[in-house]
Each structure stands twice: as structure tokens, then as C-alpha cells.
Backbone bond lengths (Angstrom), bond angles and torsions (degrees), N, CA, C in turn:
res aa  C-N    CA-C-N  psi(-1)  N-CA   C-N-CA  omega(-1)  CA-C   N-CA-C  phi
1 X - - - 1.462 - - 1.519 108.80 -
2 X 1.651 123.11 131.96 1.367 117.25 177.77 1.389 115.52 -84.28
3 X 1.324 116.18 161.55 1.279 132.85 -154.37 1.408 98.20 -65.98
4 X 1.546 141.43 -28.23 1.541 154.15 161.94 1.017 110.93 -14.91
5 X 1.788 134.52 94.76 1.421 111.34 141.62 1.231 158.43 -101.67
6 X 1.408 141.59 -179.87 1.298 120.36 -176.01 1.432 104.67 -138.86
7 X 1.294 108.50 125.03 1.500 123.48 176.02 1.814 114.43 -120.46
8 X 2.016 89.28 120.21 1.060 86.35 168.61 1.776 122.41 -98.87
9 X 1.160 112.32 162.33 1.800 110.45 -155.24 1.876 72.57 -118.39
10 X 1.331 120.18 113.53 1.518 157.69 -174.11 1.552 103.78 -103.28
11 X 1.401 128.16 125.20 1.203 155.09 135.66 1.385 122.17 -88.15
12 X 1.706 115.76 113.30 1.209 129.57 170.30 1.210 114.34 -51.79
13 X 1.794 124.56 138.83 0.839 123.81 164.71 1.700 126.71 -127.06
14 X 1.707 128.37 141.88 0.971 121.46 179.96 1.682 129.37 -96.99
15 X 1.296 84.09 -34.36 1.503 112.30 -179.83 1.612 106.31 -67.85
16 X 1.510 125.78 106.78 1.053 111.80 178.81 1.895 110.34 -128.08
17 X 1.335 123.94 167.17 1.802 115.94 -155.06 1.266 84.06 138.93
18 X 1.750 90.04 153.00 1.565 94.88 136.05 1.403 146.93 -69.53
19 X 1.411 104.52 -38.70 1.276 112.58 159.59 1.690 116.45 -34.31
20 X 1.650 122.45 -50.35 1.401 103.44 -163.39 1.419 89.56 -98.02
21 X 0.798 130.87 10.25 1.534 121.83 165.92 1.503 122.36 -63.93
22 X 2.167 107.25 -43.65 1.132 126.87 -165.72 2.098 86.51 -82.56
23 X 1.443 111.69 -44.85 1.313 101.27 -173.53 2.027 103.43 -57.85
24 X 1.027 120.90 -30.72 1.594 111.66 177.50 1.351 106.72 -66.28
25 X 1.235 147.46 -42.77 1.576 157.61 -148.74 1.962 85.46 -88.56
26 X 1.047 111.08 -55.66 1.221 99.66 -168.41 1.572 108.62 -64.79
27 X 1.111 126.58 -11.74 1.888 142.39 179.42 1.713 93.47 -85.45
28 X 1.210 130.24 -17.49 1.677 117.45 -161.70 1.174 107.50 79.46
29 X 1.425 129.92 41.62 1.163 127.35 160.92 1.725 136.64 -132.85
30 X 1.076 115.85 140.01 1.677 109.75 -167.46 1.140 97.12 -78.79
31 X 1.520 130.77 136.10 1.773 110.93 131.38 1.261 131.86 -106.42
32 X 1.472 107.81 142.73 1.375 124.09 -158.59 1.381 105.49 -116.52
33 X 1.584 118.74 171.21 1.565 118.18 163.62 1.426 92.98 -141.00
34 X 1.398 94.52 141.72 1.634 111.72 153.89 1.101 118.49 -104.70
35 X 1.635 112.72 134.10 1.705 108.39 175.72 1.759 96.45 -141.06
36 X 1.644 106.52 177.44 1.261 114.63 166.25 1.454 92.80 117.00
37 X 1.672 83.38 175.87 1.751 89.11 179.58 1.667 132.11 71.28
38 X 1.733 81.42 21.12 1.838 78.39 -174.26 1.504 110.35 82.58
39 X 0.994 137.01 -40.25 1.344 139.10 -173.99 1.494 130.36 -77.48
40 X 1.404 117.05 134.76 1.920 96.99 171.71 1.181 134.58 -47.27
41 X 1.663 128.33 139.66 1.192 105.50 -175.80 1.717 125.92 -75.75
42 X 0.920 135.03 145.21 1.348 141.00 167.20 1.803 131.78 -70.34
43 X 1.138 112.84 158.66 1.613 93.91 -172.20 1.501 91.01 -145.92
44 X 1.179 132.68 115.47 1.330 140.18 -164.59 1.750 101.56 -138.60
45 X 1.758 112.05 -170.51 1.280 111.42 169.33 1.468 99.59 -138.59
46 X 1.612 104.22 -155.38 1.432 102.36 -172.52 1.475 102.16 -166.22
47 X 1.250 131.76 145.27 1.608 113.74 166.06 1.500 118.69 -57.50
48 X 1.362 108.71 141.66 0.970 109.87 174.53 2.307 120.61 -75.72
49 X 0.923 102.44 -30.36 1.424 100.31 178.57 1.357 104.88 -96.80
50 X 1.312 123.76 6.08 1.418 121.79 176.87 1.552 91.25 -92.69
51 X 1.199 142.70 -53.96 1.312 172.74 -76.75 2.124 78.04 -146.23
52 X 0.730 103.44 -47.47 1.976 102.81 -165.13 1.646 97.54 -98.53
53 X 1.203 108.58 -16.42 1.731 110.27 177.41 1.437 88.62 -73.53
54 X 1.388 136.64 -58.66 1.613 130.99 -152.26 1.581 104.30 -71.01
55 X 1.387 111.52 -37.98 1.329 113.05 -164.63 1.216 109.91 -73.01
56 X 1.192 131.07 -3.81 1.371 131.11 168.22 1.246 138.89 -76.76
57 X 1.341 88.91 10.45 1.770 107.19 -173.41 2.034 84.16 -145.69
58 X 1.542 88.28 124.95 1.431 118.89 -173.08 1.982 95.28 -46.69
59 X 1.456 99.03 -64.18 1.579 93.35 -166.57 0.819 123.13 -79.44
60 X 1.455 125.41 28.83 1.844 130.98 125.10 1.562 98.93 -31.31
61 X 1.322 108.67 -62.09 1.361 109.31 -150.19 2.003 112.40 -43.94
62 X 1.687 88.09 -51.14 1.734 103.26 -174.85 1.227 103.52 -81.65
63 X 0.643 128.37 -3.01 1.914 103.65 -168.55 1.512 101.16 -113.07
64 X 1.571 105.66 158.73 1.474 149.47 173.89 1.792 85.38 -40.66
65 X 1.099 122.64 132.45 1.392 128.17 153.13 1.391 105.17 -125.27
66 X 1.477 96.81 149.58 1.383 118.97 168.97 1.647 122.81 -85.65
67 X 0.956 137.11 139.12 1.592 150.02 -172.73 1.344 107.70 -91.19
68 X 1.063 153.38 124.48 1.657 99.71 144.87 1.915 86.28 -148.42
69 X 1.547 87.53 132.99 1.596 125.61 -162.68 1.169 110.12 -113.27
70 X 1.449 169.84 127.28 1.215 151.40 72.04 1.903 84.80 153.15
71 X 1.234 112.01 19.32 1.588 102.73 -171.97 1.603 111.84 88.55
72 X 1.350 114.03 27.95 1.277 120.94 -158.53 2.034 77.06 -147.88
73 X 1.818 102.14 150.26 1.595 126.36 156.30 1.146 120.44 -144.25
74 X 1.573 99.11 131.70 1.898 120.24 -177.87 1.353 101.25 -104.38
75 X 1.225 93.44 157.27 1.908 95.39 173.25 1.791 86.73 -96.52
76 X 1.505 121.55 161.29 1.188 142.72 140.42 1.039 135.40 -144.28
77 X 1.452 132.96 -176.64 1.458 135.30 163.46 1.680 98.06 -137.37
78 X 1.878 101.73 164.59 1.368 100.58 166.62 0.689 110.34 -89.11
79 X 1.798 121.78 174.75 1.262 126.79 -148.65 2.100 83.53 -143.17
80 X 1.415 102.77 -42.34 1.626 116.58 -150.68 1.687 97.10 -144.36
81 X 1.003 126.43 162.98 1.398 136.47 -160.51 1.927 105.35 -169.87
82 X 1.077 143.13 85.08 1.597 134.59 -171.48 1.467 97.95 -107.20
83 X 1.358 99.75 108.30 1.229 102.30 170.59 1.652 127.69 -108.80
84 X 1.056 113.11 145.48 2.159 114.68 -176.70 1.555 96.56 -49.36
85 X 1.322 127.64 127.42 1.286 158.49 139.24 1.789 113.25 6.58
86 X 1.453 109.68 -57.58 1.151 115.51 -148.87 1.684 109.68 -145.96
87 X 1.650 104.84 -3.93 1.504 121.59 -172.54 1.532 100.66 -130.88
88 X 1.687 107.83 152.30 1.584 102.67 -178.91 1.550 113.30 -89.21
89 X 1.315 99.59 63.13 2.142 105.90 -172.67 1.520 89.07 -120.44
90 X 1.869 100.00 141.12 1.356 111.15 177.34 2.058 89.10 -91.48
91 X 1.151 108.61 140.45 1.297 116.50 -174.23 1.813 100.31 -95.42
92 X 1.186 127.85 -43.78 1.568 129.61 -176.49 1.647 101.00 -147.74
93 X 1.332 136.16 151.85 1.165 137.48 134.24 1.623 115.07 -122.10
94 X 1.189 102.04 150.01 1.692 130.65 -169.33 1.859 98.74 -116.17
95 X 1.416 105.71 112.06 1.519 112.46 156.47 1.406 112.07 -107.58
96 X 1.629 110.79 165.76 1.276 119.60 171.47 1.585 110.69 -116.03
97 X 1.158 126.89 142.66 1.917 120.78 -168.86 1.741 83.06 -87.95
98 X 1.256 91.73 144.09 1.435 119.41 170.69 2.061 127.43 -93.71
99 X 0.956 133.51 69.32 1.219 123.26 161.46 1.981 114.19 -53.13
100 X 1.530 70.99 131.16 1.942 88.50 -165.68 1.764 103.03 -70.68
101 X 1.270 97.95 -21.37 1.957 93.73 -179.10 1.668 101.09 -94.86
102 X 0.518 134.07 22.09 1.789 131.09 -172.39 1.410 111.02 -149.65
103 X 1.872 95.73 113.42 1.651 97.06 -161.80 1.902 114.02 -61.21
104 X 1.328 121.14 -178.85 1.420 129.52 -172.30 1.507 118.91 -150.17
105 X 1.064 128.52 136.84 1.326 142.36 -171.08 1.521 101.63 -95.98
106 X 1.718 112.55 122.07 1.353 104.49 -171.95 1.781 85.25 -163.41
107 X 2.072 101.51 132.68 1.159 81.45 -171.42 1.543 114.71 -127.06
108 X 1.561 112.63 115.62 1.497 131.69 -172.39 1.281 113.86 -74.74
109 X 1.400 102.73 175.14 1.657 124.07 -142.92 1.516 95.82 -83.76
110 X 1.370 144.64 170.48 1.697 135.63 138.64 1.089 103.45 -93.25
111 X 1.443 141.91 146.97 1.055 136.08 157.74 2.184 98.64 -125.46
112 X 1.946 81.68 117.11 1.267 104.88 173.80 2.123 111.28 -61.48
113 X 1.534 98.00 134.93 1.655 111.07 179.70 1.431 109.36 -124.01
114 X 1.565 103.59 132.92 1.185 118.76 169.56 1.616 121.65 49.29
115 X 1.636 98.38 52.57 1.445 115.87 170.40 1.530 128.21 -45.93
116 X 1.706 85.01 -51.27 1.537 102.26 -176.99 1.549 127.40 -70.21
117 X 1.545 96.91 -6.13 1.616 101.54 169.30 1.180 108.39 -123.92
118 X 1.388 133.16 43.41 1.245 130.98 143.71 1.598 132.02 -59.09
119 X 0.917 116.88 101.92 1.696 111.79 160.50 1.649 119.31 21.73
120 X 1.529 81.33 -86.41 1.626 116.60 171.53 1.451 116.07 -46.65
121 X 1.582 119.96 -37.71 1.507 103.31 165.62 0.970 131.17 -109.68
122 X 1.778 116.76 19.09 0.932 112.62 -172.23 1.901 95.76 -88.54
123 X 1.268 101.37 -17.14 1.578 114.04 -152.07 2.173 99.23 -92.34
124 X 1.569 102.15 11.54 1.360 116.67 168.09 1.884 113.46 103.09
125 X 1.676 90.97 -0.67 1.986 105.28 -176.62 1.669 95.76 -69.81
126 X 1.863 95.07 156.37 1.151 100.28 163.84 1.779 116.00 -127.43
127 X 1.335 94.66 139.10 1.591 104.63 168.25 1.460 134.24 -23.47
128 X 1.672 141.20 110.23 1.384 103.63 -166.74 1.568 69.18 -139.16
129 X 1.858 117.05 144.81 0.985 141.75 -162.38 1.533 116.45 -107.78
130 X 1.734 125.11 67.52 1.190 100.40 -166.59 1.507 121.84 -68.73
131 X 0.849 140.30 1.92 1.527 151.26 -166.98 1.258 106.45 -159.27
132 X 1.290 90.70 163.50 2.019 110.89 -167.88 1.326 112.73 -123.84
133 X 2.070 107.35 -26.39 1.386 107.66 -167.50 1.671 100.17 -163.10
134 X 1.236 130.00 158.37 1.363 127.28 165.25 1.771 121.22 -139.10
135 X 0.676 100.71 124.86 1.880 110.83 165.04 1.252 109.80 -23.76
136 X 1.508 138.18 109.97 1.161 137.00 137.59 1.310 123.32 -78.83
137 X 1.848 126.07 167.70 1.214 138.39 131.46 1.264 116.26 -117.14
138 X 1.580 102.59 149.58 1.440 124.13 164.57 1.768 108.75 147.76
139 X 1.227 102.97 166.27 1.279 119.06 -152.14 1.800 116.45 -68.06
140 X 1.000 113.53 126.93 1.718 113.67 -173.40 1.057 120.89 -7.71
141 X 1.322 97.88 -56.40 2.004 100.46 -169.88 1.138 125.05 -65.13
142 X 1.977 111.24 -19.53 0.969 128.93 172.26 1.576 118.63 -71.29
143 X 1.185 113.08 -31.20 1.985 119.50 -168.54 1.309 107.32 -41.04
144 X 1.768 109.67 117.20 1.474 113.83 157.07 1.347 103.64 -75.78
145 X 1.975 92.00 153.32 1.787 93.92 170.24 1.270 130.97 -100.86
146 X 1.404 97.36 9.76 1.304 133.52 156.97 1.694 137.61 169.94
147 X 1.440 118.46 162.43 1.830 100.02 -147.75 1.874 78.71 -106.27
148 X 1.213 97.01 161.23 1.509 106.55 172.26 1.426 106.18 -122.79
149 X 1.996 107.16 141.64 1.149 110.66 -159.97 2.255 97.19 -127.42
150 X 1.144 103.74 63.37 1.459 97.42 158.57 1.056 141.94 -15.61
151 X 1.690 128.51 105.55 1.050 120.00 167.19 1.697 136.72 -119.26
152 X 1.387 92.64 21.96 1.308 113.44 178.09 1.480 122.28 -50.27
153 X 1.589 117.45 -14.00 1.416 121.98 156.96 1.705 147.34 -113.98
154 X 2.036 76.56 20.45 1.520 101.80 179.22 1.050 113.59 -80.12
155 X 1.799 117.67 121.32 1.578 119.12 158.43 1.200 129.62 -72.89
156 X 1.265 133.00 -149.32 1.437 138.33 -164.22 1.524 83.83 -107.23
157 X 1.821 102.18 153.99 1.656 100.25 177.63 1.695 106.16 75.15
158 X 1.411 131.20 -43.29 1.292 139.42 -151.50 1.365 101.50 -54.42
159 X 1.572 114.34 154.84 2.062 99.09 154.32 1.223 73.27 -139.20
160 X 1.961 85.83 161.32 1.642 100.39 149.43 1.663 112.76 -130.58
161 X 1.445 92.46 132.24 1.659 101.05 172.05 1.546 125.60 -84.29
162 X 1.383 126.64 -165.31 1.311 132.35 -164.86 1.476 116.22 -79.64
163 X 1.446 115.75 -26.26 1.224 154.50 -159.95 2.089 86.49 -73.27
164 X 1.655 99.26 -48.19 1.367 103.43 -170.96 1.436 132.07 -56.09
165 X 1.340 99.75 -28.35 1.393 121.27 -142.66 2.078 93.74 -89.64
166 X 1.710 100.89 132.07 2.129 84.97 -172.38 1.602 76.18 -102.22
167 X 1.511 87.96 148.28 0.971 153.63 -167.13 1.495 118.80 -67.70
168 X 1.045 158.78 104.84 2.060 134.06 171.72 1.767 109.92 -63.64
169 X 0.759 114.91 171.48 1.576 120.04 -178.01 1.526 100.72 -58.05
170 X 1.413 129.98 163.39 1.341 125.16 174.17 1.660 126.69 35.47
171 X 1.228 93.41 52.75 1.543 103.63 -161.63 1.645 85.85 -124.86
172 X 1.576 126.24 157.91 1.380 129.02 159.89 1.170 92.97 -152.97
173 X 1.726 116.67 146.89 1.345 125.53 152.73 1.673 115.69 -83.32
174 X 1.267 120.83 125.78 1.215 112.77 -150.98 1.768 82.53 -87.03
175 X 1.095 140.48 2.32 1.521 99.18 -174.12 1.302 90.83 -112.33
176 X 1.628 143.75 -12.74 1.457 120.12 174.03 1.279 108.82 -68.55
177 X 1.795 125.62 -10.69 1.346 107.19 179.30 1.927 107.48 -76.16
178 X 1.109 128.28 18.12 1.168 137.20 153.29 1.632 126.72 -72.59
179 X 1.425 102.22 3.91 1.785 93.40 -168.22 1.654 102.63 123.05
180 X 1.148 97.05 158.21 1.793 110.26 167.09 2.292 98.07 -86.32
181 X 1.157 105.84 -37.81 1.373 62.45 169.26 1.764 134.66 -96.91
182 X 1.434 98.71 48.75 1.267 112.57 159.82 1.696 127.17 -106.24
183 X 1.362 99.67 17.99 1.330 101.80 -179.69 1.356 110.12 -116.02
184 X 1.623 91.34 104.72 1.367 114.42 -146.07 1.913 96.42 -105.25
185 X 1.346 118.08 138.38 1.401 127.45 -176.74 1.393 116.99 -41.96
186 X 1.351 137.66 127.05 1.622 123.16 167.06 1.641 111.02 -111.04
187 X 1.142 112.38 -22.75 1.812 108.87 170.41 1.575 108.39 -157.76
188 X 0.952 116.89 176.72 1.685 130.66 -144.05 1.404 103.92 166.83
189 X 1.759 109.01 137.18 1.063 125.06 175.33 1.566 113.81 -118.53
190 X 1.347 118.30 136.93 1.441 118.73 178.59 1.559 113.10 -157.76
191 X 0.956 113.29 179.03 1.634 123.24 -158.30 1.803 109.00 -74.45
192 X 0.867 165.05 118.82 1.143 159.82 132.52 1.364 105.30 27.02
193 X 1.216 141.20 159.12 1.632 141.04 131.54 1.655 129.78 -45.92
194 X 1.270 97.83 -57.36 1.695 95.19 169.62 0.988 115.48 -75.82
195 X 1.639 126.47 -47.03 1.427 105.66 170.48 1.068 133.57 -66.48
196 X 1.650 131.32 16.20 1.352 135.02 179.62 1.917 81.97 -112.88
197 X 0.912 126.79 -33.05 1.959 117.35 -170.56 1.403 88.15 -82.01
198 X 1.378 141.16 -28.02 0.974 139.16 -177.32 1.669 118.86 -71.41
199 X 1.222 110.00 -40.73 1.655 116.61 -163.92 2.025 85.59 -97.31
200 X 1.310 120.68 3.42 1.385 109.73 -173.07 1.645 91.17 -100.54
201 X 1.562 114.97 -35.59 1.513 123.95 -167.87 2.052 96.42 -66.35
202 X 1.152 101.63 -59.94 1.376 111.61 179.89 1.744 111.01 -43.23
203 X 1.216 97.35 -55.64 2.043 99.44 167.55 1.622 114.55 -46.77
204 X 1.519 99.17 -61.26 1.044 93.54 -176.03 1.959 133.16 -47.47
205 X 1.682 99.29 -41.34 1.169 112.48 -162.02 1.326 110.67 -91.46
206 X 1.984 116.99 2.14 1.637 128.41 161.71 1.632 84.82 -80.89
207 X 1.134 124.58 -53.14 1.519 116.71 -155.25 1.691 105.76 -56.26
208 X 1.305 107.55 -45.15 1.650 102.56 174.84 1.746 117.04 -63.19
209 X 0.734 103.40 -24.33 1.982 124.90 -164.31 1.514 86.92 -59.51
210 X 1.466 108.73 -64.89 1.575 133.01 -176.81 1.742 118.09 -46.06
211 X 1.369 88.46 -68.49 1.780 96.73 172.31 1.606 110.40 -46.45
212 X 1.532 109.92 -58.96 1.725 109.31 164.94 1.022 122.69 -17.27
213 X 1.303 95.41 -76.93 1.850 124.96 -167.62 1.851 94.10 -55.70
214 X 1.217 131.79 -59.07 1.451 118.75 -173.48 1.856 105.42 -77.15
215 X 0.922 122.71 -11.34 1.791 119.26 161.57 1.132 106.07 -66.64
216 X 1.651 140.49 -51.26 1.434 146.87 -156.70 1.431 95.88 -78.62
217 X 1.526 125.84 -44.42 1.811 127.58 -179.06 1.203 78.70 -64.11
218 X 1.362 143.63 -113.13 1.372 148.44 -127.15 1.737 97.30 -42.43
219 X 1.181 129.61 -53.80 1.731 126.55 -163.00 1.816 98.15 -57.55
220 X 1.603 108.90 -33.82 0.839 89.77 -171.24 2.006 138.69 -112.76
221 X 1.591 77.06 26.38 1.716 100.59 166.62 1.552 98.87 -123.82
């Protein structure tokens, strides 16, 4: 986990409905709840453009956040994010409180390496991204803010699965602990479409060239 933190500055709330929910949104404000941890859940708010400043940077998403409510700080993570349809307004967010000794499921970004010197593209393949992010476990202190997935020794045709990807110390991918057949593809390189209808058209139209060419010898012995 990088040294980065993020603190959200929390306003208690009493008034709860939809109604006062829509009256907070119309103030510039989210409301959120924190729960977990054994504890009651809470129902607070948050600025709203403070709230769209953080989210703009991915490792909001992973990392340990700070609370801090009534003169009081919780650790959390999100859990839920509801956002307006068609406008850039977070409509509700949902955290979970974090105890630092008790591992947590939280699920970070991949960030693809060294595309451009793959094998596979150098040889005219293109990149195809099955995944964006995967579920970890392990304990707070441990949280990457994101896993890196190398492909500097991918050929053409190649994939790489989840299985591939190393790991930081105390790190788990929570869905290969489901089995090997949960190690499910995240990128793969392969030929274009036209240039595969293309290099099939080109076969084809040596293969006729050929057959010709041995009809015209035979007619003419």
C-alpha cells in the first residue's frame, strides 16, 4: 500500500428518508453510511465536489480511508458507489470500517506493462483486455493500489491469466482460491480481423495461382 492518504471530512446525519437525502444532494452533499466491524451503522454526508475531486484518481478506490466524524477516525474502504445516470453526481456512497488485524476483500485496478514490446505486437497482434481489475485478500497494511500484469513476453495467440500475475507478500487473488478453473484470462494477443481475412484471402488466391499454373503444364505436355 502507498504511503497516499485519503481523508474523508464526514458530517453527521439525523434526518434520514429519501426525501432528506434528496434535500442533502441539493446542499452539495452525498449521503453515505458506514457499517461493519461489529459496530452500528452510521449515516453521515460528505462534500460533494470534494467527494468527485478523490474519485478521480483510481486509488481512492483501494486504499485504507480515513473517516473522521464527530472528532472521532475509522479506517474504511468502499464497498458501493451510486451514481446519477446521466450527470457526474455521486447519488449515495456505502463504506465498510476496516480493522487493521483482520484481512479484507478489496478489488484493485491491473495495470497492463510493456505492451509495446510484446512479441505479439511487435509481429502486427493486437492487445485485448479481458479484465480491468480483480478481488484481492489480505490484511490492510498489505493493500496494493494496484497489481501489475507484464507483457513483455507475450507472443501472438498468447494469453495471460490470473494465475500469472506476481503477487506482493500477503496478497491473495480471491477468485483462484476457488479452484484452477477459476483462473480466468485477463489479456491476450491476436491478429486483427482483416488482417487474418486478409492473409486467408492472399492463401487462398496463391493456392488458385498454383492449381492454374499446374493445369497449364499438364495441357501443355
Amino acid at each position: 500500500m502507498s504511503g497516499e492518504s485519503y481523508v474523508l471530512e464526514a458530517e453527521a446525519r439525523n434526518d434520514l428518508g429519501k426525501g432528506a437525502s434528496r434535500r442533502l444532494r441539493r446542499t452539495g452533499k452525498v449521503p453515505a453510511i458506514l457499517y461493519g466491524a461489529g459496530k452500528e451503522p452510521t449515516s453521515f454526508c460528505v462534500d460533494q465536489n470534494d467527494l468527485l475531486h478523490k474519485l478521480e484518481n483510481e486509488a481512492f478506490f483501494s486504499h485504507i480511508l480515513t473517516v473522521k466524524l464527530d472528532g472521532k477516525e475509522e479506517n474504511a474502504i468502499i464497498k458501493d458507489l451510486q451514481r446519477h445516470p446521466s450527470r457526474p453526481v455521486v447519488m449515495h456512497m456505502d463504506l465498510q470500517r476496516v480493522n487493521m488485524s483482520e484481512k479484507i476483500r478489496v478489488h484493485v485496478p491491473l495495470h497492463f506493462m510493456n505492451e509495446d514490446q510484446a512479441p505479439g505486437v511487435r509481429e502486427g497482434g493486437l492487445v485485448t483486455h479481458n479484465a480491468t481489475e480483480t478481488e484481492v485478500s489480505c490484511l490492510p497494511k498489505d493493500l496494493p493500489e494496484f497489481l501489475e500484469v507484464d507483457l513483455i513476453e507475450l507472443d501472438l495467440d498468447g494469453i495471460v491469466h490470473l494465475s500469472d500475475i506476481k503477487l506482493p507478500a500477503g496478497v491473495e487473488i480471491v477468485e483462484l482460491s476457488h479452484g484452477e478453473g477459476h483462473d480466468q484470462p485477463i489479456a491476450s494477443i491476436h491478429m486483427p480481423r482483416a488482417a487474418k481475412e486478409e492473409s486467408a484471402a492472399d492463401a487462398s488466391a496463391e493456392g488458385g495461382e498454383e492449381a492454374k499454373s499446374g493445369e497449364e503444364g499438364n495441357s501443355e505436355s
